[in-house]
N, C-alpha and C positions, 0 to 999 in steps of 0.2 A: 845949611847950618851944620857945625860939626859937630859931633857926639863927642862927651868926656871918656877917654878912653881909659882902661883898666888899667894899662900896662905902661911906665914907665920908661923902662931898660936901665933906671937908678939900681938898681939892686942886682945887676952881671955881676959886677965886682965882688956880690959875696957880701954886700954891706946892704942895710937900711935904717930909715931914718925914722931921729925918735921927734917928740912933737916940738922936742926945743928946735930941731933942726940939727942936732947933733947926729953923725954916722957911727955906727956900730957896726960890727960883725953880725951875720944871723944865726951865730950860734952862741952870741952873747947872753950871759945867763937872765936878764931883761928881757929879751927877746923870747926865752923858754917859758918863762915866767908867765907873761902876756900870752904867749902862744900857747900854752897848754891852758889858761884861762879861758881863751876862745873854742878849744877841743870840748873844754867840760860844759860850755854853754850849748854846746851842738848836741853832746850827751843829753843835759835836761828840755833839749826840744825834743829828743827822739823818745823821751818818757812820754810827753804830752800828747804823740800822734796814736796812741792806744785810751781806750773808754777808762778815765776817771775821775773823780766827783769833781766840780765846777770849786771848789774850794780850794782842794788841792790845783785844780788847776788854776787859777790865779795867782797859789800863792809861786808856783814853778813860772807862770810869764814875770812876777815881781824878781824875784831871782834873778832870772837871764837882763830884766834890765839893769840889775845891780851887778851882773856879772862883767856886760856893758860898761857899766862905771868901773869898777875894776880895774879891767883892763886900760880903760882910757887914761888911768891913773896910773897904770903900772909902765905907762908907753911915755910916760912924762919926765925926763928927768931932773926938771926944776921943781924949786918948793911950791908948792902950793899957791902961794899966797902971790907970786909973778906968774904963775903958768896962765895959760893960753886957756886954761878948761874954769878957770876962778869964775868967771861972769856966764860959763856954758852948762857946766852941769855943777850940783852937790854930792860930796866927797861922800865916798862909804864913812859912815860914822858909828855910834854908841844902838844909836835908834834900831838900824838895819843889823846889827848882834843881839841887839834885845829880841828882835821881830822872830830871827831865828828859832832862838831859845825857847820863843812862846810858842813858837810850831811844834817844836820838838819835844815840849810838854804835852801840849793837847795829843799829839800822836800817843804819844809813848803811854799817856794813862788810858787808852782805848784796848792798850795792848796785853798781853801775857807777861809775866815780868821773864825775863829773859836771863840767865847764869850762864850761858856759853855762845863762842862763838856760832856764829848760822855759817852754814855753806852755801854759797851763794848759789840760783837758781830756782829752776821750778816753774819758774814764767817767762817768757820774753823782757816784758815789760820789769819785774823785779830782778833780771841780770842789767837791763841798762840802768838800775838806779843803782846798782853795783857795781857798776861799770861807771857810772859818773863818781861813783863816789872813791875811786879808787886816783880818775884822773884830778879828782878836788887833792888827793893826797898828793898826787905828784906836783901838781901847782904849787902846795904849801910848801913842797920843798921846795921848790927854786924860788918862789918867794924869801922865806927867809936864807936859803944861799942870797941872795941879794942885797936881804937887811945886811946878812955881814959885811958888805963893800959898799952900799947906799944903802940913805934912810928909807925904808920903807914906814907907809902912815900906820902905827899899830892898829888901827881899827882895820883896816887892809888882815894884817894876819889873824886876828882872831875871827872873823867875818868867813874866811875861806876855812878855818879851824874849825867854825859850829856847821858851815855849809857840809862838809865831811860826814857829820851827829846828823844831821836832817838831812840826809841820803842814804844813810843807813837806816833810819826810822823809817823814812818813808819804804825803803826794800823790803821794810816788815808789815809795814801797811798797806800794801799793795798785794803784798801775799795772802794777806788778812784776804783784804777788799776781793780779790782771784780766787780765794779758796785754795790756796798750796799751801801744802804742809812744808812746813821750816824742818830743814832738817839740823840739829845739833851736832856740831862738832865738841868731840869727847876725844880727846890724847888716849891713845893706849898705852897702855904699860907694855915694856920688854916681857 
């Protein structure tokens, strides 16, 4: 019997394919998009492999399968409604921004009210929630670089916008939860 192999040899040329079956370059801003989508999902598994509450950690496995979706969407370049994903999975929607938001409440009223930026660190675990939340920012950018040349589905960008808020909450709640002191960053004067 033969084993489904990994490797292709489609993609020497410098090109891969998106789900309509169209070829792109791999450094097509689509391709960055998705592919740093996939970067920030490996980010929020590498928070989960350190001790934290069973809460937080489900709602970091709902994430990455949403991030999952994400990407499968962002690798699409048909509408929605003929794509090959319509009958396979459901689109990031209104739901999965609200869900966010309600995280990033319940965190943020557990917290200290915050006036200044934090500098990041202090813990392993609250530099890769700072580290995911930096690569959620690179994502949103090439995300919307893309809106400007295709539609992207707006719940797509505001989704990856609160994801950004609810990694920086959680960097604070993990500092909480560790016991490190936040350090504030304060501008000096000349």
């Amino acid at each position: 019997m033969s084993r489904f192999k990994i490797y292709t040899k489609k993609g020497d040329d410098g090109t891969t394919g998106l789900l309509s079956g169209k070829r792109v370059s791999k450094h097509h801003v689509r391709i960055k998009a998705y592919g740093t989508v996939d970067e920030l999902n490996a980010w929020v598994g590498m928070i989960r492999n350190f001790k934290i509450d069973e809460k937080t950690e489900n709602t970091l496995i709902k994430i990455q399968n949403e991030l999952m979706i994400v990407a499968s969407q962002l690798a699409d370049d048909t509408a929605y409604e003929v794509s090959k994903l319509v009958n396979i999975l459901e689109p990031i929607d209104e739901e999965a921004v609200k869900n966010l938001e309600d995280q990033i409440d319940i965190i943020n009223d557990e917290l200290p009210e915050l006036k200044n930026f934090v500098i990041p660190g202090g813990h392993v675990v609250v530099s890769y929630s700072h580290l995911a939340r930096c690569a959620c920012r690179r994502a949103e950018r090439f995300i919307t670089e893309l809106n400007e040349i295709e539609n992207v589905p707006k719940f797509i960008i505001a989704y990856i916008n609160r994801l950004s808020d609810y990694l920086f909450i959680l960097s604070r709640k993990l500092a909480k939860d560790y016991q490190v002191k936040e350090i504030k960053w304060i501008a000096q004067k000349k």
